[in-house]
Backbone bond lengths (Angstrom), bond angles and torsions (degrees), N, CA, C in turn:
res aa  C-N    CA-C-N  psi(-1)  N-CA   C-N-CA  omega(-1)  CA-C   N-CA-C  phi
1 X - - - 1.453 - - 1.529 108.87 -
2 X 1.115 98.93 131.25 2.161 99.17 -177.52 1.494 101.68 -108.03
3 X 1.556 92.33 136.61 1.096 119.14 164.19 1.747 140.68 -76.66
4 X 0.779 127.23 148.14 2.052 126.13 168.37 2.239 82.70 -24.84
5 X 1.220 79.73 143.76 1.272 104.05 176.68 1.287 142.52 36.79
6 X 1.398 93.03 41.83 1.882 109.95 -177.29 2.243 103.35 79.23
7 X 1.077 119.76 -6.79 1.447 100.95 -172.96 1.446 93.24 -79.19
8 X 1.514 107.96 151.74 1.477 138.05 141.08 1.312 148.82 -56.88
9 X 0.837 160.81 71.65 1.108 143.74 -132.17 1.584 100.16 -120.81
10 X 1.569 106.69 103.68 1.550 127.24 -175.09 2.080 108.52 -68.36
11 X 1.021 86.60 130.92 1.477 91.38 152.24 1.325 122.88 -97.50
12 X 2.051 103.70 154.39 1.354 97.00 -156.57 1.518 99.19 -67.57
13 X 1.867 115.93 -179.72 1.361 103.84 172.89 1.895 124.78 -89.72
14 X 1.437 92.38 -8.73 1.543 84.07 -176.02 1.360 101.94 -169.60
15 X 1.734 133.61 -165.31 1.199 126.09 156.81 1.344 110.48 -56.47
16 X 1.198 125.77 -50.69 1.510 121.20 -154.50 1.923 108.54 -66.96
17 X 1.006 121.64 -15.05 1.457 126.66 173.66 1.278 96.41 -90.02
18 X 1.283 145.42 -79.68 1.082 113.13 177.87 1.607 148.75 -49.16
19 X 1.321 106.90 -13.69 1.334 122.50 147.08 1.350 130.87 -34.64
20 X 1.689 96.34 -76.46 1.390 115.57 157.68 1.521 128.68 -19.18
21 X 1.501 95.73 -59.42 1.290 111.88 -174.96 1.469 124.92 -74.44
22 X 1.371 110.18 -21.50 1.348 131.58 166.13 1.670 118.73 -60.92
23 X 1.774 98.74 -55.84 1.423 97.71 175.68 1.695 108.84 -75.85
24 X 1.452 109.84 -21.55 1.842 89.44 166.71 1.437 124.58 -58.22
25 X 1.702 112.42 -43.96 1.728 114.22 -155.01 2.318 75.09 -80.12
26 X 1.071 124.68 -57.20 1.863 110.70 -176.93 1.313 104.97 -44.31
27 X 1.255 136.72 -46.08 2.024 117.28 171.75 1.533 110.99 -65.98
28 X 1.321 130.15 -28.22 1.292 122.56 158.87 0.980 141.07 -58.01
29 X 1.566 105.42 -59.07 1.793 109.24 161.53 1.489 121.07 -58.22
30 X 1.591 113.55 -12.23 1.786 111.59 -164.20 1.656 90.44 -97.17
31 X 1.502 120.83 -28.78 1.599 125.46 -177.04 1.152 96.56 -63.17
32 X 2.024 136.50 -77.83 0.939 138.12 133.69 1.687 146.00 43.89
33 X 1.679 93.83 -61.73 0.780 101.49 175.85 1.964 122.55 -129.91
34 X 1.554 107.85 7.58 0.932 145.03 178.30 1.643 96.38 -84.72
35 X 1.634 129.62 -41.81 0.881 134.73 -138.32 1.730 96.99 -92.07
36 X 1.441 107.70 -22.87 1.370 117.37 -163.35 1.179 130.28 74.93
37 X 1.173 127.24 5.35 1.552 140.18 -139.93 2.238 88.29 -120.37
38 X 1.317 111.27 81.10 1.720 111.91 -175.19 1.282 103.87 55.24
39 X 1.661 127.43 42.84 1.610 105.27 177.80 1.045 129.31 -56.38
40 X 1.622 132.01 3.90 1.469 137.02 157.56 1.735 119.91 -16.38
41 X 1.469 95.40 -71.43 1.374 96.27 179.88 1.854 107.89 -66.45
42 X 1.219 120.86 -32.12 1.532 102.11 -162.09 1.549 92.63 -79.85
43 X 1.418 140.91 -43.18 1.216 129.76 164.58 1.284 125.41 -40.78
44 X 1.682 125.66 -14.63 1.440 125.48 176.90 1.203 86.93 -87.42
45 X 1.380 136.84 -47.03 1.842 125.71 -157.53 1.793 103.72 -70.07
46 X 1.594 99.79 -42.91 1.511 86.20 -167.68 1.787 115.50 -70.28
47 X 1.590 102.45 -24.09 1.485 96.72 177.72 1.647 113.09 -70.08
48 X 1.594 104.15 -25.58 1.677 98.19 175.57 1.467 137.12 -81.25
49 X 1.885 95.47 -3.17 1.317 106.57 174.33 1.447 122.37 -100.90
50 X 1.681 103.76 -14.81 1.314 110.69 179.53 1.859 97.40 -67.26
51 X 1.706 118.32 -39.32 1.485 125.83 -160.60 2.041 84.44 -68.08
52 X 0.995 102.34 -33.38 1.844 104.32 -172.35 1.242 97.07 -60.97
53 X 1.187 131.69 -30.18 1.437 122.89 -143.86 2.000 90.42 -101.70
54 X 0.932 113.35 -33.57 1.612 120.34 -166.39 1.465 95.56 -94.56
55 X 1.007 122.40 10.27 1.785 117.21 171.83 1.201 99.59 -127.47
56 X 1.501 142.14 -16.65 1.098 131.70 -159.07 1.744 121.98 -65.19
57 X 1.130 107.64 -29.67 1.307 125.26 -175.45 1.296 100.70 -65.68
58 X 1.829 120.18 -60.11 1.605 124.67 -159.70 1.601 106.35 -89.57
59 X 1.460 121.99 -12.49 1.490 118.89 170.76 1.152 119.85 -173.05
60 X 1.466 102.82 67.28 1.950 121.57 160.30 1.508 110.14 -1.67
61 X 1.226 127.33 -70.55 1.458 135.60 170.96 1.367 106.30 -24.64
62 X 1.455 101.75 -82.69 1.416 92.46 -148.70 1.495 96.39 -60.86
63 X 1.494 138.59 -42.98 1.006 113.10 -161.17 1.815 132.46 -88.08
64 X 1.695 99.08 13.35 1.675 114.82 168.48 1.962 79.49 -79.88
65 X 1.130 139.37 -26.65 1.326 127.67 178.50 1.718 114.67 -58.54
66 X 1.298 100.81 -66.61 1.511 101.04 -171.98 1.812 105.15 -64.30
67 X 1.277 114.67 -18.12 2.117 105.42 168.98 1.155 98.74 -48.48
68 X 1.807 109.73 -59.28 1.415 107.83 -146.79 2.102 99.27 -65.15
69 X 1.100 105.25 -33.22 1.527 92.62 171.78 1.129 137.17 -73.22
70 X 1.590 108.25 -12.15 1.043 131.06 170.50 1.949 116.49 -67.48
71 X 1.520 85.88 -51.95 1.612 83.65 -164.56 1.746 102.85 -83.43
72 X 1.661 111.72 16.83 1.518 96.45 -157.86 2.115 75.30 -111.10
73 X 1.400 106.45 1.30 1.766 112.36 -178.29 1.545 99.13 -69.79
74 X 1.722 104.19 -46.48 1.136 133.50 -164.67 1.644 112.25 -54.47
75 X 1.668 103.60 -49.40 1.829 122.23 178.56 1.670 102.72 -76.17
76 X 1.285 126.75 -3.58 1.497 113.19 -158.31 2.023 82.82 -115.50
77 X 1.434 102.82 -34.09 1.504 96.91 174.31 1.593 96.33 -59.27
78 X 1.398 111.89 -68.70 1.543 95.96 -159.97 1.179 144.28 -74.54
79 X 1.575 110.61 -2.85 1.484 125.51 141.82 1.382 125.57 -46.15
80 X 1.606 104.87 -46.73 1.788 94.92 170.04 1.370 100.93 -83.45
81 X 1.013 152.23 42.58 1.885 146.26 144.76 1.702 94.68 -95.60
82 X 1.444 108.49 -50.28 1.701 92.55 -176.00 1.237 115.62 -53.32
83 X 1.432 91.39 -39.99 2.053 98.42 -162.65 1.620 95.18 -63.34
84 X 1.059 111.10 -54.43 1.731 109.02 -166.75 1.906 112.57 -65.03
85 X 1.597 100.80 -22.40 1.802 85.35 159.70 1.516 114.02 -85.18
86 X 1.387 103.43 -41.26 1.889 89.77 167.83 1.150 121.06 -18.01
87 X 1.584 101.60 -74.54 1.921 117.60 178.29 1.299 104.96 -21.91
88 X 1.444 110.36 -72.32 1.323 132.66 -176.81 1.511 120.06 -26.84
89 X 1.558 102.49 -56.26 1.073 77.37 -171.93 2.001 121.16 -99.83
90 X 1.408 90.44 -12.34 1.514 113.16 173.36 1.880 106.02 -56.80
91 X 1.444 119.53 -33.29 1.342 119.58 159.94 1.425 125.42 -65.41
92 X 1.194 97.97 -28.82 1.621 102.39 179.83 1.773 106.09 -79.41
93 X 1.239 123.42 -56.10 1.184 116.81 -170.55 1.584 103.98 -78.37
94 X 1.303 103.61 -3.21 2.003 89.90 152.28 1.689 125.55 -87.47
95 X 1.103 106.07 5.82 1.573 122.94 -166.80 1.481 131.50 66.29
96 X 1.594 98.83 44.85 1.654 112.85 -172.35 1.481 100.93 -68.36
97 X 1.729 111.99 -30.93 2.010 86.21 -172.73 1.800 96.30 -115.28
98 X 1.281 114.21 38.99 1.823 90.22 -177.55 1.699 107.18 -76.19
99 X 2.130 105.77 -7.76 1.478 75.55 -173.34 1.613 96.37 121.11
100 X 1.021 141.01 -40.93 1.849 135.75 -152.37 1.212 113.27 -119.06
């Protein structure tokens, strides 16, 4: 089925890719959130990949669905890590810790 502007949008090829893909976005969200660093989002990916992983067999669909929400938990965590070193360091070179 084609999309606005010539893209494609592939379906996966079988269980085993979505599998795959399941245990990738669960080592992400478990790194994530293992890491301490806002584990919010990696705790949303790993709980949505574990639900990916227990549907995968009876309906591929929906659960290439919950990755993609999963791994998009994953981009919204690590946007707020950039944003919050930005801060970081944009406070510092205004002279938030010299002290005065």
């Amino acid at each position: 089925m084609a999309e606005p502007y010539g893209r494609v949008r592939r379906p996966y090829r079988g269980v085993e890719d979505v599998r795959n893909h399941a245990l990738a976005t669960l080592a992400a969200g478990v790194v994530l959130t293992m890491s301490c660093v806002l584990g919010p989002g990696g705790v949303v990916a790993a709980v949505l990949a574990g639900r990916a992983l227990g549907t995968v067999e009876d309906d591929p669909g929906h659960a290439g669905a919950l990755l993609r929400w999963g791994w998009s938990a994953v981009a919204v965590n690590l946007m707020v890590i950039a944003a919050g070193a930005v801060a970081f360091v944009v406070a510092g070179l205004g002279g938030a810790w010299t002290g005065s």
